[in-house]
MARDREN-894529 format. One record per residue (C-alpha): residue in one letter; residue number from 1; z, x, y. Coordinates in Angstrom, 1 decimal. Layout:
! residues N
<r residuo="a" num="NUM" c3="Z" c1="X" c2="Y"/>
...
//
This chain:
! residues 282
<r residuo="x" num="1" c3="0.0" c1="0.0" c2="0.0"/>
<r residuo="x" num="2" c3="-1.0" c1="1.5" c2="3.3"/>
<r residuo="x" num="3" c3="-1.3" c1="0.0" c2="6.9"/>
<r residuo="x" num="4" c3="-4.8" c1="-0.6" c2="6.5"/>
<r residuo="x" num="5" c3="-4.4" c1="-3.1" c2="3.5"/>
<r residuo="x" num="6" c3="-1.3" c1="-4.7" c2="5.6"/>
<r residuo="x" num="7" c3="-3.8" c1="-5.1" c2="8.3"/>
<r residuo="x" num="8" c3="-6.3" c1="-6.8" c2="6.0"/>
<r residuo="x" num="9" c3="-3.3" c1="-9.2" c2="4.8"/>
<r residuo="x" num="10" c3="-2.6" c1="-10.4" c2="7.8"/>
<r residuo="x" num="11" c3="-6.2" c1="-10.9" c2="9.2"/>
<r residuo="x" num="12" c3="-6.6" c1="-13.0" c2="5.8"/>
<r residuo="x" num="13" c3="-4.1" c1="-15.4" c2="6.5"/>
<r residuo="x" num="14" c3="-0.5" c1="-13.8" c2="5.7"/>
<r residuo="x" num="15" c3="2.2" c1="-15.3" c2="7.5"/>
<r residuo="x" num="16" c3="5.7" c1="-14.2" c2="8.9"/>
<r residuo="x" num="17" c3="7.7" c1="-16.2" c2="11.1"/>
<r residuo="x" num="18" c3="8.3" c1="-15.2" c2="14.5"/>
<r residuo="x" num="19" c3="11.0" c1="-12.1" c2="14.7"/>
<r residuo="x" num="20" c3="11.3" c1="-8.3" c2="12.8"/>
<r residuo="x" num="21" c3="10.7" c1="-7.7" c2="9.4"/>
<r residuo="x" num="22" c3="11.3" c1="-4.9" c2="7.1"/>
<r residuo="x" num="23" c3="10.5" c1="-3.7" c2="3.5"/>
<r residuo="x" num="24" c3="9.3" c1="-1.3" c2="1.7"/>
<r residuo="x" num="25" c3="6.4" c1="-0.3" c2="-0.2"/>
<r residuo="x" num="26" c3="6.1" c1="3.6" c2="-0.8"/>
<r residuo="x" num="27" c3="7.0" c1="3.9" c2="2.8"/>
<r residuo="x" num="28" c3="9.3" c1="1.9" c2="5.3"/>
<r residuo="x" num="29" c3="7.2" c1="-1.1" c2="7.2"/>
<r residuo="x" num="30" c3="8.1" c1="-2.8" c2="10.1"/>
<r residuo="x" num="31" c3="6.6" c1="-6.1" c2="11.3"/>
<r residuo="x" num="32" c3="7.8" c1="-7.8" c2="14.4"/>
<r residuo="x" num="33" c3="5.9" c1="-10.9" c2="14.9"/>
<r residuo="x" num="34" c3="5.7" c1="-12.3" c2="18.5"/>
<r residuo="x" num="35" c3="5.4" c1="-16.4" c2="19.5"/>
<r residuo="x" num="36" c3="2.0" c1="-15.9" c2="20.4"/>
<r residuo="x" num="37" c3="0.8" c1="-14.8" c2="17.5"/>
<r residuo="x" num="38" c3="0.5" c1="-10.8" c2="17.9"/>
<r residuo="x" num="39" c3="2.0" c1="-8.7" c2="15.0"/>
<r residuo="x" num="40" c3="3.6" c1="-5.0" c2="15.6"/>
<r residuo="x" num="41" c3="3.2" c1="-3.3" c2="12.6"/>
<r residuo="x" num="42" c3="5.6" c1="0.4" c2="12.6"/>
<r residuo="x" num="43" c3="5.0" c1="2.4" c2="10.0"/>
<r residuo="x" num="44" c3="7.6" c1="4.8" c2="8.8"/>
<r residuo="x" num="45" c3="8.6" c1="7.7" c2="6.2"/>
<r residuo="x" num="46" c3="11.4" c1="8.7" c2="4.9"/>
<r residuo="x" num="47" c3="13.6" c1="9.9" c2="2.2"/>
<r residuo="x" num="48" c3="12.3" c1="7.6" c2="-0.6"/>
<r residuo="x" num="49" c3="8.7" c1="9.0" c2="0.3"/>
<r residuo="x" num="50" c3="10.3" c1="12.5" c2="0.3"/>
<r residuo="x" num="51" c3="12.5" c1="12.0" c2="-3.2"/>
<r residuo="x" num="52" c3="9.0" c1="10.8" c2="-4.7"/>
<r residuo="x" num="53" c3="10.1" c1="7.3" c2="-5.2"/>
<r residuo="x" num="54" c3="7.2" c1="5.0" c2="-4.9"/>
<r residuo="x" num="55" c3="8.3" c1="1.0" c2="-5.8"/>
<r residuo="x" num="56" c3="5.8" c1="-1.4" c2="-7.4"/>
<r residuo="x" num="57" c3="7.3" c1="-4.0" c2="-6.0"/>
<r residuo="x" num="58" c3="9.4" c1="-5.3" c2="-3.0"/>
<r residuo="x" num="59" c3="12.4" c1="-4.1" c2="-2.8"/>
<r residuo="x" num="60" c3="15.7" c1="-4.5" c2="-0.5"/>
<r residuo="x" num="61" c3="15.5" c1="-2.7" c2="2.9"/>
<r residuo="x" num="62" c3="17.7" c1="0.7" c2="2.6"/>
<r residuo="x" num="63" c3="21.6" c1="0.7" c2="3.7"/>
<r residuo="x" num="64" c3="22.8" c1="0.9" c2="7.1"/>
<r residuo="x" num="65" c3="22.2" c1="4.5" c2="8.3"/>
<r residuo="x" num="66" c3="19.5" c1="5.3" c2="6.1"/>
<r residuo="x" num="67" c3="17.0" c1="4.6" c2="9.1"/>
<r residuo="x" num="68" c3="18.3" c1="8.4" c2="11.0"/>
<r residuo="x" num="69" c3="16.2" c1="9.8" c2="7.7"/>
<r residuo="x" num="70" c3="13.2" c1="7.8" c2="8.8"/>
<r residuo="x" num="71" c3="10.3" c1="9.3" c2="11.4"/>
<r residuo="x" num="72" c3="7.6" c1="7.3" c2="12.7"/>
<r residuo="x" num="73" c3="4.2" c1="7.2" c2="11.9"/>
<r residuo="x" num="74" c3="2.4" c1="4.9" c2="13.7"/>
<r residuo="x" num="75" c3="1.9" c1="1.5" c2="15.2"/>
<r residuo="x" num="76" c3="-0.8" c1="-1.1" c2="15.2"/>
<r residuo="x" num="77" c3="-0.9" c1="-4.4" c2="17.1"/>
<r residuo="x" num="78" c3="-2.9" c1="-7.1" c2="15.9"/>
<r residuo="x" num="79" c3="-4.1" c1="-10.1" c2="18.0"/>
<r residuo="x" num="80" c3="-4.0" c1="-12.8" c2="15.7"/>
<r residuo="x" num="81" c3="-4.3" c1="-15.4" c2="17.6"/>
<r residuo="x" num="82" c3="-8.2" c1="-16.2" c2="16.8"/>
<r residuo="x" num="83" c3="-9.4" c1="-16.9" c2="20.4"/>
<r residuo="x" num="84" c3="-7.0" c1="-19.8" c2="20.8"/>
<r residuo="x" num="85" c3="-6.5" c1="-21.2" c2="24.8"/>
<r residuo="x" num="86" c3="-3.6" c1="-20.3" c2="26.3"/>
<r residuo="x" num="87" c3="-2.8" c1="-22.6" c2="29.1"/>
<r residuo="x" num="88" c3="0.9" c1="-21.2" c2="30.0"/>
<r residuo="x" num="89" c3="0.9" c1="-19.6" c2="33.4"/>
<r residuo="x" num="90" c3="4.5" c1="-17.6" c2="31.9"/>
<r residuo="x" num="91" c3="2.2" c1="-16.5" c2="29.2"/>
<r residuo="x" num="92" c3="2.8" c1="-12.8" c2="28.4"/>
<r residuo="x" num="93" c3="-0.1" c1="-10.3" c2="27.3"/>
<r residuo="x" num="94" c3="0.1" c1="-7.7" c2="25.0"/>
<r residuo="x" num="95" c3="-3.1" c1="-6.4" c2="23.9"/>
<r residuo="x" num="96" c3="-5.0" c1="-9.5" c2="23.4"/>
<r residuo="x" num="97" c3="-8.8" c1="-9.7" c2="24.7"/>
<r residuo="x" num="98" c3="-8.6" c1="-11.8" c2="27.7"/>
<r residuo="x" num="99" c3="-11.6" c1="-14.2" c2="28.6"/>
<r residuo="x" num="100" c3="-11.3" c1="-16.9" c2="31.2"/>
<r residuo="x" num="101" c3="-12.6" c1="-20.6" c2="29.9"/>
<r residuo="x" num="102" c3="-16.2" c1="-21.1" c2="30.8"/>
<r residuo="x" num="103" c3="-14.9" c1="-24.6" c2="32.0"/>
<r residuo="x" num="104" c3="-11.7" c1="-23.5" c2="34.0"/>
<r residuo="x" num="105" c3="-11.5" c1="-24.2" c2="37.4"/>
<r residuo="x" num="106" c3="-9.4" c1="-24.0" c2="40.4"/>
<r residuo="x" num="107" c3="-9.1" c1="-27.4" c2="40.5"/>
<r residuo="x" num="108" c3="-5.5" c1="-29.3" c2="39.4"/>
<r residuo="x" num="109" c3="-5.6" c1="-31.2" c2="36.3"/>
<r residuo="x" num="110" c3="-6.5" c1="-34.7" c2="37.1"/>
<r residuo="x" num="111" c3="-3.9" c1="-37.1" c2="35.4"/>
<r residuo="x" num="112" c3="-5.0" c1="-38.8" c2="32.3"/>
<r residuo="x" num="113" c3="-4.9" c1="-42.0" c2="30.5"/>
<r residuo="x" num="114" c3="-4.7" c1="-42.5" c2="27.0"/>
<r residuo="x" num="115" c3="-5.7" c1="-45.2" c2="25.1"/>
<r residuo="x" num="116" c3="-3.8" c1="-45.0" c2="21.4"/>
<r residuo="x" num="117" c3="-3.7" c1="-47.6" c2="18.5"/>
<r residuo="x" num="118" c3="-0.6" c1="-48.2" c2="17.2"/>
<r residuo="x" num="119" c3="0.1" c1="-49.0" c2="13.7"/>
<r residuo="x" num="120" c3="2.5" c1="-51.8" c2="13.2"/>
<r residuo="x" num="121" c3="5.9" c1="-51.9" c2="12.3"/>
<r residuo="x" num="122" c3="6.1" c1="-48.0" c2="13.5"/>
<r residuo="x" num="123" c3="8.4" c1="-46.9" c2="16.3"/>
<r residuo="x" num="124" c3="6.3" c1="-44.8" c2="18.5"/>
<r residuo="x" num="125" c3="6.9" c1="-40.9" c2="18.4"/>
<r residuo="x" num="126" c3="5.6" c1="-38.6" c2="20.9"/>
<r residuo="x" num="127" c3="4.1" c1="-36.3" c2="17.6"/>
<r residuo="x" num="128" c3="1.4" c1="-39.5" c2="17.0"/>
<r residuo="x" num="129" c3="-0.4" c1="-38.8" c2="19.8"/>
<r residuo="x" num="130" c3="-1.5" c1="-35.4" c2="19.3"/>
<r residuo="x" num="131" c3="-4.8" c1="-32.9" c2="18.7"/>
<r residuo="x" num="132" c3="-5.3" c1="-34.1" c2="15.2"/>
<r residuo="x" num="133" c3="-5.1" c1="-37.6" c2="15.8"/>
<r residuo="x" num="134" c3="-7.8" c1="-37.8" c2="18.3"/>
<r residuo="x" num="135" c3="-11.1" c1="-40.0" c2="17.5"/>
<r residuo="x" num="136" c3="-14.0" c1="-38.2" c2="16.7"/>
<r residuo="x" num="137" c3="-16.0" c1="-40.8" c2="18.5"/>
<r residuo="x" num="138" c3="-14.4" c1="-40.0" c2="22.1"/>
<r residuo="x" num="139" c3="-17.4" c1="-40.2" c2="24.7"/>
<r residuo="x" num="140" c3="-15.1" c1="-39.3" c2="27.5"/>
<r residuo="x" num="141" c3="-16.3" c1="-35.8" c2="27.8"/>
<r residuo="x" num="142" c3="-12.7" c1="-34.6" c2="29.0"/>
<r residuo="x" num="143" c3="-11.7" c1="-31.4" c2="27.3"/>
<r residuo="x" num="144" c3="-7.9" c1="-31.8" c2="25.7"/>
<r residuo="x" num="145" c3="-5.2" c1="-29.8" c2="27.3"/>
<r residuo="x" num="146" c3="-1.8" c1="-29.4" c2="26.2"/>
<r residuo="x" num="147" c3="-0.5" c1="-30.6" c2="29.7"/>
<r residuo="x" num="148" c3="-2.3" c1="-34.2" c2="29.1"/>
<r residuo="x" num="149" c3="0.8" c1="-34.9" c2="26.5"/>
<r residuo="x" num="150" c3="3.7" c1="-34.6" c2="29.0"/>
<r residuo="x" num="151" c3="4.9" c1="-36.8" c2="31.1"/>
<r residuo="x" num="152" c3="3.5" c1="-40.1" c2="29.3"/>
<r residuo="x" num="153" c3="4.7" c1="-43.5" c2="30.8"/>
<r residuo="x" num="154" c3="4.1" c1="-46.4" c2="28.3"/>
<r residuo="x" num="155" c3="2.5" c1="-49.0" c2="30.2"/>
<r residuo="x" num="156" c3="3.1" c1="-52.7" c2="28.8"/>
<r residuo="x" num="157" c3="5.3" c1="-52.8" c2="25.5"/>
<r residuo="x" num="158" c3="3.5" c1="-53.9" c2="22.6"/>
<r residuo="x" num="159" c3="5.5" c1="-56.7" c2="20.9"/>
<r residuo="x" num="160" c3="8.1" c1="-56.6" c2="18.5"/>
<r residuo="x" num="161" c3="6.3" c1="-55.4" c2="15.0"/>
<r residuo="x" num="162" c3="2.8" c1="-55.5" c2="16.7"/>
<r residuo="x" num="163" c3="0.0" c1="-53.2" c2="15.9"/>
<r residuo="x" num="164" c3="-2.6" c1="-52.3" c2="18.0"/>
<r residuo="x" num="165" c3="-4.0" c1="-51.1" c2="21.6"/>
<r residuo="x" num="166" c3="-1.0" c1="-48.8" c2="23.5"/>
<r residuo="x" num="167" c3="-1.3" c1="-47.6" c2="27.1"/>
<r residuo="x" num="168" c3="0.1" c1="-44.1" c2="28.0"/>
<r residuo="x" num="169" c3="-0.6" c1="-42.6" c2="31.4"/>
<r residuo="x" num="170" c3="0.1" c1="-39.7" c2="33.8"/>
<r residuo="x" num="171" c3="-1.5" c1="-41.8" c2="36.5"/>
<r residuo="x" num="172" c3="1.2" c1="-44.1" c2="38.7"/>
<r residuo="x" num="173" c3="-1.8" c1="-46.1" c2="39.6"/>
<r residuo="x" num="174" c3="-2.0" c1="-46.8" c2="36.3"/>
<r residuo="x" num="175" c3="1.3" c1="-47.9" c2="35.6"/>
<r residuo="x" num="176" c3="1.9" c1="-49.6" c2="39.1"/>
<r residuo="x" num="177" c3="-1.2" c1="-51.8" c2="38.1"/>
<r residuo="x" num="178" c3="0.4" c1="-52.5" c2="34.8"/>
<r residuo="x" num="179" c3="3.5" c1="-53.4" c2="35.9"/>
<r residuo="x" num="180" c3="3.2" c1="-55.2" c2="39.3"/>
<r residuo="x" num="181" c3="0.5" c1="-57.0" c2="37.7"/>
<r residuo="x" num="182" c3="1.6" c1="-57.8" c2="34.3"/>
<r residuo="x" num="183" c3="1.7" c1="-61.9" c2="35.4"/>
<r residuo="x" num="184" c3="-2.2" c1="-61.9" c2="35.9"/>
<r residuo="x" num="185" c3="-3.7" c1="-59.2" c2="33.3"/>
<r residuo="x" num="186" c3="-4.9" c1="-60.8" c2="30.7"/>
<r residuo="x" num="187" c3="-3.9" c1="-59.9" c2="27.3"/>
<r residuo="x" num="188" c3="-5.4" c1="-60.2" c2="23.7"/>
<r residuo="x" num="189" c3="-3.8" c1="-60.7" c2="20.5"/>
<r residuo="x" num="190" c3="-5.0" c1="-61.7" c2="17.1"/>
<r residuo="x" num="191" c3="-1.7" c1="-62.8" c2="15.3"/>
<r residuo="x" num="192" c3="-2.2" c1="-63.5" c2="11.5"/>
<r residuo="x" num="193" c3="-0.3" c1="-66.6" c2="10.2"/>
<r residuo="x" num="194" c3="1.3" c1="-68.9" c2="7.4"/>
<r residuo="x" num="195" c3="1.6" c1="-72.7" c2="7.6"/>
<r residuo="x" num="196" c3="-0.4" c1="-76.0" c2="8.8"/>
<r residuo="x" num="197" c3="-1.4" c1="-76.5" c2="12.1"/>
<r residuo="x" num="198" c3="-2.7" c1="-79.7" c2="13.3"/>
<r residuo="x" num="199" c3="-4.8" c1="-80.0" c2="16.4"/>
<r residuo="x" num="200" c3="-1.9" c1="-81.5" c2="18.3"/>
<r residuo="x" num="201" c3="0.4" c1="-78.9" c2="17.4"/>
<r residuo="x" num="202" c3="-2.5" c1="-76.5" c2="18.6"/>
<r residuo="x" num="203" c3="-3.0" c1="-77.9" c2="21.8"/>
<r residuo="x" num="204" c3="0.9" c1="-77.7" c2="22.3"/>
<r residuo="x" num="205" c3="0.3" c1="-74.0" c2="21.8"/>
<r residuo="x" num="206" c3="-1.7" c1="-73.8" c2="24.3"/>
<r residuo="x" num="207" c3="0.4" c1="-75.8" c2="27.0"/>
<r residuo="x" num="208" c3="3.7" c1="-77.3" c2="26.8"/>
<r residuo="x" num="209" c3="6.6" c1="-74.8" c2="25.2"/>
<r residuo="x" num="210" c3="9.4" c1="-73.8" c2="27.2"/>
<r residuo="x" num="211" c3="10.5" c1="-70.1" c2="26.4"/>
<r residuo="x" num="212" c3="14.1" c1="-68.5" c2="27.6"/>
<r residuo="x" num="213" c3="14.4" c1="-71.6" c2="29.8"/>
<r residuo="x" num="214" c3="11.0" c1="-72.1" c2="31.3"/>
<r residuo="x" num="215" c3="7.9" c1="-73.9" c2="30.5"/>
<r residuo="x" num="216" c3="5.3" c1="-71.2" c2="30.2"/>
<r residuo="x" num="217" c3="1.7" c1="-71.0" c2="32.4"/>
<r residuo="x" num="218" c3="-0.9" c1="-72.4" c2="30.6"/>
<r residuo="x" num="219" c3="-2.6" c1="-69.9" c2="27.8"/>
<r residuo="x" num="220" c3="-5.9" c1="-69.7" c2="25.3"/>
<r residuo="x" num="221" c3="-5.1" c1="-70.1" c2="21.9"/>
<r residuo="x" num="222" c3="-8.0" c1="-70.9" c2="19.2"/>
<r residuo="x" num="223" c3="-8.6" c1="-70.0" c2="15.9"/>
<r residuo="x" num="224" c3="-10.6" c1="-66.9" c2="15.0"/>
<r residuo="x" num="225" c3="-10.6" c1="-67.2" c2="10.8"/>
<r residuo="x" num="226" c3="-8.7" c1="-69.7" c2="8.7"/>
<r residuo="x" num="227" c3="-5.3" c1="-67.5" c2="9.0"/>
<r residuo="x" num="228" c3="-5.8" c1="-66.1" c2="12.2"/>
<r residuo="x" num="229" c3="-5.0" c1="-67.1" c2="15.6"/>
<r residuo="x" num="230" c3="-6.4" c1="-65.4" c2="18.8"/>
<r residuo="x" num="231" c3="-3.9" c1="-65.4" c2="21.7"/>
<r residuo="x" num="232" c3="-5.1" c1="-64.8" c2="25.3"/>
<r residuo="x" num="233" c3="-2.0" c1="-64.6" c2="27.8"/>
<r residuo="x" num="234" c3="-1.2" c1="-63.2" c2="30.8"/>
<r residuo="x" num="235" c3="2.4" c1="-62.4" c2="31.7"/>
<r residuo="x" num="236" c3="3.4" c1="-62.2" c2="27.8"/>
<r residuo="x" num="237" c3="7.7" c1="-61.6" c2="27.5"/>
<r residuo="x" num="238" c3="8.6" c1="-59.9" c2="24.4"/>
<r residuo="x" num="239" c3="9.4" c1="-62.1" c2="21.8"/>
<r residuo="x" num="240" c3="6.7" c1="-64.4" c2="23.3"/>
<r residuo="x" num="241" c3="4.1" c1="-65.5" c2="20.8"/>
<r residuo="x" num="242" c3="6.8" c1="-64.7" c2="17.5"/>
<r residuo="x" num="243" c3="8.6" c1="-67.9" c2="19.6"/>
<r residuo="x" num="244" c3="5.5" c1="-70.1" c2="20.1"/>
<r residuo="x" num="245" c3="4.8" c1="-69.8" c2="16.4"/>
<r residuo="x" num="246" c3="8.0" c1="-71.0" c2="15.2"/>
<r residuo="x" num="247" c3="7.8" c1="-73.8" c2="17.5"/>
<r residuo="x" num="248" c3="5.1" c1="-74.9" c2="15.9"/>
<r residuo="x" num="249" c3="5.9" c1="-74.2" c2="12.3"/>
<r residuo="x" num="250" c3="4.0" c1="-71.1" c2="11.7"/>
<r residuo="x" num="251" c3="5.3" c1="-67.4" c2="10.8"/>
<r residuo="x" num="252" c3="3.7" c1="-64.4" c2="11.7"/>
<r residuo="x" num="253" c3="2.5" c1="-62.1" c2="9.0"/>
<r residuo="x" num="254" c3="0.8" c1="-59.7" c2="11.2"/>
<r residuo="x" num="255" c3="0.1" c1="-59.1" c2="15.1"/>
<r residuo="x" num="256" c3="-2.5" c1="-56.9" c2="16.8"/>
<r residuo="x" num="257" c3="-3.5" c1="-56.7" c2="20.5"/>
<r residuo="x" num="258" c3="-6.9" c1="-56.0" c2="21.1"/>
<r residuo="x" num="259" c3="-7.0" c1="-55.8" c2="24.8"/>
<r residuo="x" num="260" c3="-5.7" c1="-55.6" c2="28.0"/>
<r residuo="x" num="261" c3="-7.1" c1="-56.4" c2="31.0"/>
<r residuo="x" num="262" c3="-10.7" c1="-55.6" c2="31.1"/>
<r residuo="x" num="263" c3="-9.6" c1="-52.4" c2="28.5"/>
<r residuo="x" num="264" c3="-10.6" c1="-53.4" c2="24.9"/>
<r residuo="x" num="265" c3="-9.2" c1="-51.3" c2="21.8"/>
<r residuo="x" num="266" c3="-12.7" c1="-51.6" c2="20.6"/>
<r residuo="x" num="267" c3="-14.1" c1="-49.7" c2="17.2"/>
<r residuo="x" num="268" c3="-10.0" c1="-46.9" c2="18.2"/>
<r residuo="x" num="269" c3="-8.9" c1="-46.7" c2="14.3"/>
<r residuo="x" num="270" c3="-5.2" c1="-46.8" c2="13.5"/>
<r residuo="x" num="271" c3="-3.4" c1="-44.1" c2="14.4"/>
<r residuo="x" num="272" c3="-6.0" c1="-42.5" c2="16.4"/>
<r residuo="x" num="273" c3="-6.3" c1="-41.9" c2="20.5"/>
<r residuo="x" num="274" c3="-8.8" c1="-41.9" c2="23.2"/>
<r residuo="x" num="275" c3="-9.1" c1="-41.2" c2="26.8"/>
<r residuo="x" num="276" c3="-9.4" c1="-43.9" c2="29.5"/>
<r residuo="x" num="277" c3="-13.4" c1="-43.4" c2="30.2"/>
<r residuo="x" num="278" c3="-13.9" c1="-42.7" c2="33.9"/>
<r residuo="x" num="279" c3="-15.3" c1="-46.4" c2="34.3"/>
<r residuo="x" num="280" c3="-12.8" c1="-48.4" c2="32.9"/>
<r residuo="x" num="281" c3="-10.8" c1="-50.4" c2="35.0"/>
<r residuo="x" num="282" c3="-8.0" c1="-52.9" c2="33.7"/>
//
């Protein structure tokens, strides 16, 4: 084992985790891998090399003191961070090749909007919305950075157990829309159910329930299949249409919203993101 094969390992995917490392193999090793990905790799000899002793395996680093018989050899440094960004002003450099981003700018990074299907009966987690889970079919042309996931302001609550189309923005236009406006943005739901409804019982959906005290605005409701109902409401409290279907004899198996506003989920698969396209508007 030489430094030259230690080189190769690494370059072909060996792994340490971030701090110093020592062992032996003939001759005294010592890796120190840094948090951005560059490896230190020390190369010593010492009395085992000098007594002939030459391991075929891995074996435990020598006692305390042992290290004053030890000279060094040399040092390599390795960049192993295969051309990955680095958007971190703070970020230190070692001996990495530095290239500035064809598309960088001087510019500050506009806020963003993210449009994110939720699956239902999940608690949301900052981890779902991440590089991985980004759709493939993304037309929005904006190239991901790692400050678009900070600072994320949910923008009108899903309701309790629903799936379906999420709002997270950076914008405070966004959010001030979504908020001071909730009473007259129209929202979308396609709410699976169980039970009869007649037509009058329909029409009472759609005008004539009280809810936490109040009679509620007038809203769309109309049947999409033969066990789904499509709800169209602006102004929607949580708790809202699970209510209305118990007052009329139905439970809820399932509940999706599809849109908001003039924003429509459209073909976003569960568990996957988008971007708010420059032209949408809610």
């Amino acid at each position: 084992m030489d430094r030259k094969l230690l080189i190769e390992l690494f370059q072909g995917g060996m792994k340490y985790a971030p701090g110093k490392h020592r062992f032996w193999i003939s001759r005294c090793f010592e890796i120190t891998v840094r948090s951005n990905k560059v490896v230190e790799l020390d190369e010593y000899e010492g009395f085992l090399a000098e007594e002939g002793v030459v391991p075929k395996r891995l074996i435990p680093p020598p006692q305390k003191g042992d290290d004053k018989k030890m000279f060094h050899v040399g040092r390599s440094i390795l960049d192993l961070s295969d051309g990955q960004v680095v958007e971190e002003p703070q970020f230190m450099v070692a001996q990495q090749k530095v290239e500035l981003h064809p598309e960088a700018t001087l510019t500050p990074v506009e806020p963003v909007t993210i449009l994110f299907h939720q699956p239902p009966d999940m608690a949301f987690t900052p981890q779902l919305i991440c590089a991985d889970t980004r759709a493939a079919d993304d037309h929005s042309g904006i190239r991901m950075l790692k400050q678009h996931f900070v600072r994320l302001t949910q923008c009108a609550p899903l309701e309790m157990n629903a799936g379906g189309l999420s709002v997270f923005t950076q914008d405070f236009r966004v959010s001030r829309k979504l908020g001071d406006d909730a009473a007259t943005i129209e929202q979308e739901y396609v709410v699976e159910v169980a039970g009869e409804l007649p037509e009058e019982k329909l029409k009472l959906l759609n005008h004539g329930l009280s809810y936490n005290g109040k009679v509620l605005p007038p809203i769309k409701v109309s049947w999409q299949n033969e066990t789904r109902l499509r709800f169209a409401l602006k102004g929607v409290q949580p708790g809202q249409i699970a209510f209305m279907c118990k007052s009329v004899g139905l439970k809820v198996l399932t509940m999706k919203r599809l849109r908001i506003g003039r924003v429509s989920m459209g073909k976003l698969q569960v568990g996957q993101w988008r971007y708010l396209l420059g032209y949408e508007r809610f």
